[in-house]
N, C-alpha and C positions, 0 to 999 in steps of 0.2 A: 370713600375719600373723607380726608377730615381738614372741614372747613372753620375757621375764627374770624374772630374781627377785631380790630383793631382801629385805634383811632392815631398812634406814632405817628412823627416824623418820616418820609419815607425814606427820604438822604442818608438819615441815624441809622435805617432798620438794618440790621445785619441778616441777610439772609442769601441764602444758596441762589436766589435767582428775584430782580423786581420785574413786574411785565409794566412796561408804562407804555401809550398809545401815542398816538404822530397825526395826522391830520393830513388829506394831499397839498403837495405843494411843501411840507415840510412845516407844515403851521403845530404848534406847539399847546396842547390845552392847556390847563390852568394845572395840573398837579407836576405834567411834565415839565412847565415852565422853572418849578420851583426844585427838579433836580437837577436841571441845564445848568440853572444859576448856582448850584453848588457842586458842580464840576467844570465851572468860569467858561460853559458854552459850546462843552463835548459834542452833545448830542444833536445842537444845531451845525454843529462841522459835520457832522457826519451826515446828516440829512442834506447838506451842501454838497456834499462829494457825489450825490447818486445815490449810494448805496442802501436807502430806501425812500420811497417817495411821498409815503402815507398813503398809498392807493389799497384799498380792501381788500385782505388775502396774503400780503406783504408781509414780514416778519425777518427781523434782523437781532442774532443774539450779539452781546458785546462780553467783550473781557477787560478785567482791570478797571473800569470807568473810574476815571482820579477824580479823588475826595468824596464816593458814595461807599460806603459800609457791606452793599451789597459783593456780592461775589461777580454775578453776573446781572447783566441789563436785556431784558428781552423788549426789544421796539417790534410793537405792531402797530399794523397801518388800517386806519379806521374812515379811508373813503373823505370824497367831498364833506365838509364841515357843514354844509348850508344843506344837505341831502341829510345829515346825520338824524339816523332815530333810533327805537329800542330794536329795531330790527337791526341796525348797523352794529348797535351793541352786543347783542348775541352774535352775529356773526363774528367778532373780533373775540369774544371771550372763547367759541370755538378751536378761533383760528391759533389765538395764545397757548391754551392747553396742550392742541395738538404737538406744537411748536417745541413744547416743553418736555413731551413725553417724549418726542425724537431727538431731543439732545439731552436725555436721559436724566432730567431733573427730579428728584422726589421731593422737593420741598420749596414753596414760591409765595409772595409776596405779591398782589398787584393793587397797581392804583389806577385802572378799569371804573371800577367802583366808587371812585370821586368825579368821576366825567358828569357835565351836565348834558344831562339828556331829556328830552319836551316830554311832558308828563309822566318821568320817572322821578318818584324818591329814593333814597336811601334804602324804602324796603323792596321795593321794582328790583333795583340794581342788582342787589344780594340776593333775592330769589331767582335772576334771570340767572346769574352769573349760576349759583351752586347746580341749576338744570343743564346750562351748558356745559358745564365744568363734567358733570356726571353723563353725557351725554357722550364728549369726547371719550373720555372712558370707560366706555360700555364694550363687553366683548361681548360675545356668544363662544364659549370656547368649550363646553359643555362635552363636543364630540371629536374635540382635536388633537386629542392623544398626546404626543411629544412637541405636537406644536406649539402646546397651552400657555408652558414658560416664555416661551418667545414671543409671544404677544402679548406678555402684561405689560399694562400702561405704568409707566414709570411713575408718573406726581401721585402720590400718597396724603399731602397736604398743603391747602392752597387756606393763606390770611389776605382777607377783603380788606382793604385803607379805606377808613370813612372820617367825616367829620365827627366831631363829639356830639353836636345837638343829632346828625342821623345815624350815632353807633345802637340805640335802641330799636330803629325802626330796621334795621341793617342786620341786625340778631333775629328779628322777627322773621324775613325775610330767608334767612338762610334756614330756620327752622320749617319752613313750607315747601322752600326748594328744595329741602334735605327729602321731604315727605310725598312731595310731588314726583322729585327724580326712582324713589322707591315705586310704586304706583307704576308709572313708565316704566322702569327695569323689569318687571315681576310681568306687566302686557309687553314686551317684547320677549321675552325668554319666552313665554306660550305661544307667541307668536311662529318665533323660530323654531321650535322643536318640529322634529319630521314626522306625517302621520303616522308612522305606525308606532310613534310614546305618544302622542297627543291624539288620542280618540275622547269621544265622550265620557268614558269611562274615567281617565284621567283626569279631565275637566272637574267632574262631580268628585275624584279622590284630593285634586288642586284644591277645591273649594273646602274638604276636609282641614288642610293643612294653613290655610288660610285661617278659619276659624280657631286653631290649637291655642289656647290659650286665653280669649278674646270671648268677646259675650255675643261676638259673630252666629247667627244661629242657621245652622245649616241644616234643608229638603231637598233632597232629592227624587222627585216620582220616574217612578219604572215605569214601563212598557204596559203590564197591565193596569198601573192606574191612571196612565193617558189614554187609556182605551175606555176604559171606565166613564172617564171625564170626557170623553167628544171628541180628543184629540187629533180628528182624523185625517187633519192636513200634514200635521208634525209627522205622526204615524208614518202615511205614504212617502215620504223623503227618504225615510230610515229603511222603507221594506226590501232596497236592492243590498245591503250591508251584511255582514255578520255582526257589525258593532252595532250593540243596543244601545236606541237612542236614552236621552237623559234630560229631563227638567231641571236644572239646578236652582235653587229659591234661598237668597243669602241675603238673612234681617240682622241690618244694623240701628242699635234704637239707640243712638245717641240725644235724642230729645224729648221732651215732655212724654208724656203716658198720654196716649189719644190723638196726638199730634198728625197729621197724615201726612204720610211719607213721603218720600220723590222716589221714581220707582227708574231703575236703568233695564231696559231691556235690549240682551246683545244679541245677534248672530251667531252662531255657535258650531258650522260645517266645518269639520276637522278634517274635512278634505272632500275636495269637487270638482268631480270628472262628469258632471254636468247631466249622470245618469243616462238613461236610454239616450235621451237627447246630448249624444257625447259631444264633450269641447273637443278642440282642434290637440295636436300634441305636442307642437311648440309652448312651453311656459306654462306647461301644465301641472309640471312642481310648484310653482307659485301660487296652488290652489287650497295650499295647506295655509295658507293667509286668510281665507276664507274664513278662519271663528277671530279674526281680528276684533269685531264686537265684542263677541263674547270675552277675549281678553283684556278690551278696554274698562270692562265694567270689573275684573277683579281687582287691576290695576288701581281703578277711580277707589273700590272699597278697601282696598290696602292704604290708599295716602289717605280715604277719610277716618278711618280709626287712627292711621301714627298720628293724626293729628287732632284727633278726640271732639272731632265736631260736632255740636247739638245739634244734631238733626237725627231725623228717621229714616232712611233710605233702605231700599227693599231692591237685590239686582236677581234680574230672571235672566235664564240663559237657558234658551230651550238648543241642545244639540244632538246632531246626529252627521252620520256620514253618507254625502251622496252618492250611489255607487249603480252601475248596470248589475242586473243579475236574472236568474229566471224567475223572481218572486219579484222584479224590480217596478214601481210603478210606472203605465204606459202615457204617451199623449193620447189626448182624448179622455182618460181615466176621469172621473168624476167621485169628489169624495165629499164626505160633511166636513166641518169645520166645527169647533167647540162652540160657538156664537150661534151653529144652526142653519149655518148660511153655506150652500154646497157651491164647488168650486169646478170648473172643466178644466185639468192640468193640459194647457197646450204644450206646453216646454216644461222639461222638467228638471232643465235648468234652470228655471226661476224659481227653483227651490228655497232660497233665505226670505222668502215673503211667505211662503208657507209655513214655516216653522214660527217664524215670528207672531202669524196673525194667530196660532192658537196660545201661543204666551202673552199676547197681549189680552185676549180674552180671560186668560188666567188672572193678570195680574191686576183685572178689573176689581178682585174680590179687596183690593186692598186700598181701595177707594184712595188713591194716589194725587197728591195736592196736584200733583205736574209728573209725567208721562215722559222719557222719552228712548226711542230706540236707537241702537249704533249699530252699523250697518256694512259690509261692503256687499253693496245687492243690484249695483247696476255698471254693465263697461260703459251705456249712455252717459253717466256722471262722470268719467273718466274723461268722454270726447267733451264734453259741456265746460267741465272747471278744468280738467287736467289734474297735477299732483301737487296744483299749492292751496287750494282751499278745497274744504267737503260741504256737500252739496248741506242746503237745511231746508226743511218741509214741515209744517206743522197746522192746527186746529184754531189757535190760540194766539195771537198777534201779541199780546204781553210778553207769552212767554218765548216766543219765537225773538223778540229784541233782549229779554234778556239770556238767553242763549246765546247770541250774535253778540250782545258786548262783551261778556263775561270768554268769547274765544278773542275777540280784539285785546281784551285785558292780557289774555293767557299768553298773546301770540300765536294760539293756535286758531287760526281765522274759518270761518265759513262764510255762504253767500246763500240768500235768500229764494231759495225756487217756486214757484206760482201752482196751483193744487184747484185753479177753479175746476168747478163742476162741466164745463167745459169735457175736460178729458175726460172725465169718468164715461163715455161713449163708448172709449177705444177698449172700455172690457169687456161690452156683454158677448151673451152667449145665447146660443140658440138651445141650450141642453141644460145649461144648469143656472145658478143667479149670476154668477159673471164668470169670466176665465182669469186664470193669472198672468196670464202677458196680454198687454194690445199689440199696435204693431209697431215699427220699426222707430216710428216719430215722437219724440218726446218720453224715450223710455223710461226715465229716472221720475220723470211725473206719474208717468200710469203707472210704476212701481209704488207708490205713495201714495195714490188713490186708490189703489187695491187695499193697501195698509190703512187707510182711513176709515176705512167699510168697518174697523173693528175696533174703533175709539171715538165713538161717537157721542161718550157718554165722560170723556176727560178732557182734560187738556196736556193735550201729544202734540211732541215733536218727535220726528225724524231726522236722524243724519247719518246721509249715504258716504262712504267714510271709503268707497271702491277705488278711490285713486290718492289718499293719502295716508291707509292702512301700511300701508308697503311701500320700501322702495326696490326699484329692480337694477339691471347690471353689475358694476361691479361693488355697488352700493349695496346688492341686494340684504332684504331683512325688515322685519318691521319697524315702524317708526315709533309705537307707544303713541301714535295720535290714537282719539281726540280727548288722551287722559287727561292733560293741564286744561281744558275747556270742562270738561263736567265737573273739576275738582272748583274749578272757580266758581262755577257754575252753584255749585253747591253750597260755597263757601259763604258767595252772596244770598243764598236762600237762608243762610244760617244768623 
């Protein structure tokens, strides 16, 4: 989509459609006040009549509106005024888009963008709005054959109204949203591809295609040289598969020469059936979400190159595919680990901590200012937070709050989870240095204290990402979390 800004008259603008916002109760913000008043009071007759009431989700297109320029008037309703925040604001730029696509607009105008909102400026505004905007218009349509045409989103171009002293910070803004919503699109399409185009193999050709052009520097280690290297945790994941598993190692040095890096380490199971230890068969397609890490970290290194950030960042994606087979690894199996440290696979469904704990020992060698991994590695974090925040774990209390603000900035929120030594109990073992599952209680913690065992020497964080990777029913699809969180993330390290 292609977004501008503009600082006009909104009354004067001539354009195919203006979205302007409503308040419940029919209250009026301050930009709509000032097209009411030059249509002598349309818009509050019409909010008089019922026909919308400003309640969130609401939307009423107009025709004709006497004495605006505009073709058409799109009124959405933006909820309680004294409730209003950047959350309400997204929600309504969502709601506008959709609005516009279904009555077949390609071309719009809104003054969304001049709303006051508690700790947004002009560049908040512009960057929430061009990720909503790009968000509403996201297909996956990749495998829909004659469907494809039928489901193109109609708005093609969408001009932000801002003030003149915020039309700079309002350009700025839409150049991040432009590069953020990139980022996002590129981890959902990985997301949603079905396993058998999205194996590892793919991942490590994606990370090719990635790099084409860019100073992006892309590794890939095979099979024999994780085996080489200790790999023995990753290895056993992979060994019920035909698909050979894949290290992918992708250096972006956008800063100083020497500078140490921030290192994103993802999950990377291109599909899991939970091995010997099979899952149940209900929504067991939904297990191709499973390298959702792994596509948050291309995502994060696509919006940090469009936007050419001085920093170093280095993303590891160790993957492979879980699978039963007669070579498959058993429970009870004991294996080494790259760190040295041998493991009693109880479940072998807790396979995304195993592939993890030898990439993170990997990616010790790049002595990493800050550490962190993305994850969907527990249904515990699913019953805990549910599907509006991803859990966070970490080493490091610094960096752990600047993770948490930098998702509060983003919109994309997490919540703090507790990592004392306490839990670490619930993993030993009577056969090896500990096992990879405790028991039933507190699973998303002993998932994280297992992962600690192998960062003891950084400052890591964790985020278990298993209930806002994806969404399910008729939503189903990934969501491109927790890219706008590590891109800010980043941005503020920069």
């Amino acid at each position: 989509m292609q977004f501008s800004v503009k600082t006009a008259a909104a009354e004067i603008l001539a354009t195919p459609c203006l979205v302007a916002g409503l308040f419940e109760g029919g209250k009026q913000p301050a930009a709509t006040q000032v097209l009411d008043q030059a249509c002598h009071g349309y818009l509050a007759k019409i909010a008089k009549s019922g026909a919308i009431e400003g309640r969130a989700g609401q939307s009423l297109l107009l025709f004709d509106v006497p004495k605006l320029a505009s073709e058409r008037v799109l009124l959405v309703g933006l909820g309680a005024e004294k409730d209003f925040s950047l959350r309400g604001y997204r929600k309504a730029m969502l709601k506008a888009v959709r609005a516009l696509n279904e009555a077949g607009v390609k071309d719009a105008a809104s003054t969304l963008s001049l709303l006051e909102v508690k700790d947004a400026d002009g560049y908040w505004l512009a960057r929430h709005a061009v990720e909503c905007a790009e968000e509403a218009n996201y297909r996956f349509d990749q495998f829909k054959g004659q469907a494809k045409e039928k489901h193109k989103p109609a708005l093609q171009k969408l001009t932000l109204l801002t003030s003149k002293d915020e039309a700079k910070s309002a350009e700025e803004g839409v150049k991040v949203g432009s590069a953020l919503a990139a980022g996002v699109a590129l981890t959902k399409n990985l997301g949603n591809l079905p396993p058998n185009v999205c194996t590892p193999t793919y991942l490590a050709e994606e990370a090719g295609r990635l790099a084409k052009g860019t100073k992006l520097k892309v590794t890939v280690l095979e099979q024999a040289q994780m085996k080489k290297l200790g790999m023995g945790a990753l290895l056993a994941v992979a060994r019920g598969s035909r698909q050979p598993p894949k290290l992918i190692v992708m250096e972006y040095n956008g800063g100083a020469k020497g500078q140490k890096p921030h290192v994103l380490v993802g999950k990377g199971i291109t599909f899991d059936t939970g091995g010997i230890s099979i899952k149940p068969a209900p929504a067991m397609d939904e297990m191709k979400f499973d390298m959702c890490g792994a596509a948050s970290v291309f995502g994060t290194l696509k919006a940090v190159m469009q936007l050419g950030l001085k920093i170093n960042v280095v993303g590891v994606v160790p993957s492979a595919e879980n699978m039963p087979g007669g070579d498959a690894t058993r429970p009870g199996d004991i294996v080494t680990t790259m760190s040295g440290q041998t493991v009693e696979i109880l479940n072998t469904d807790a396979e995304g901590r195993l592939i993890l704990c030898d990439a993170l020992t990997y990616a010790e060698r790049f002595q990493p200012a800050s550490i962190v991994d993305i994850a969907t590695l527990t249904g515990a974090c699913v019953i805990a937070l549910g599907n509006v925040v991803s859990g966070l774990f970490g080493n490091n209390e610094r960096l752990i709050q600047a993770v948490r603000a930098a998702g509060e900035k983003a919109d994309d929120r997490v919540w703090p989870m507790p990592l004392y030594d306490d839990y670490q109990d619930g993993l030993k073992s009577n056969f090896a240095d500990f096992a990879n599952i405790g028991g039933r209680e507190a699973g998303a913690v002993t998932a994280a204290c297992y992962l600690s065992r192998f960062t003891k020497t950084m400052n890591w964080a964790h985020l278990d990402i298993a209930g806002t990777a994806w969404k399910g029913s008729g939503e189903k699809g990934a969501s491109g979390r927790p890219v706008p969180l590590l891109v800010q993330y980043l941005m503020d390290q920069a």
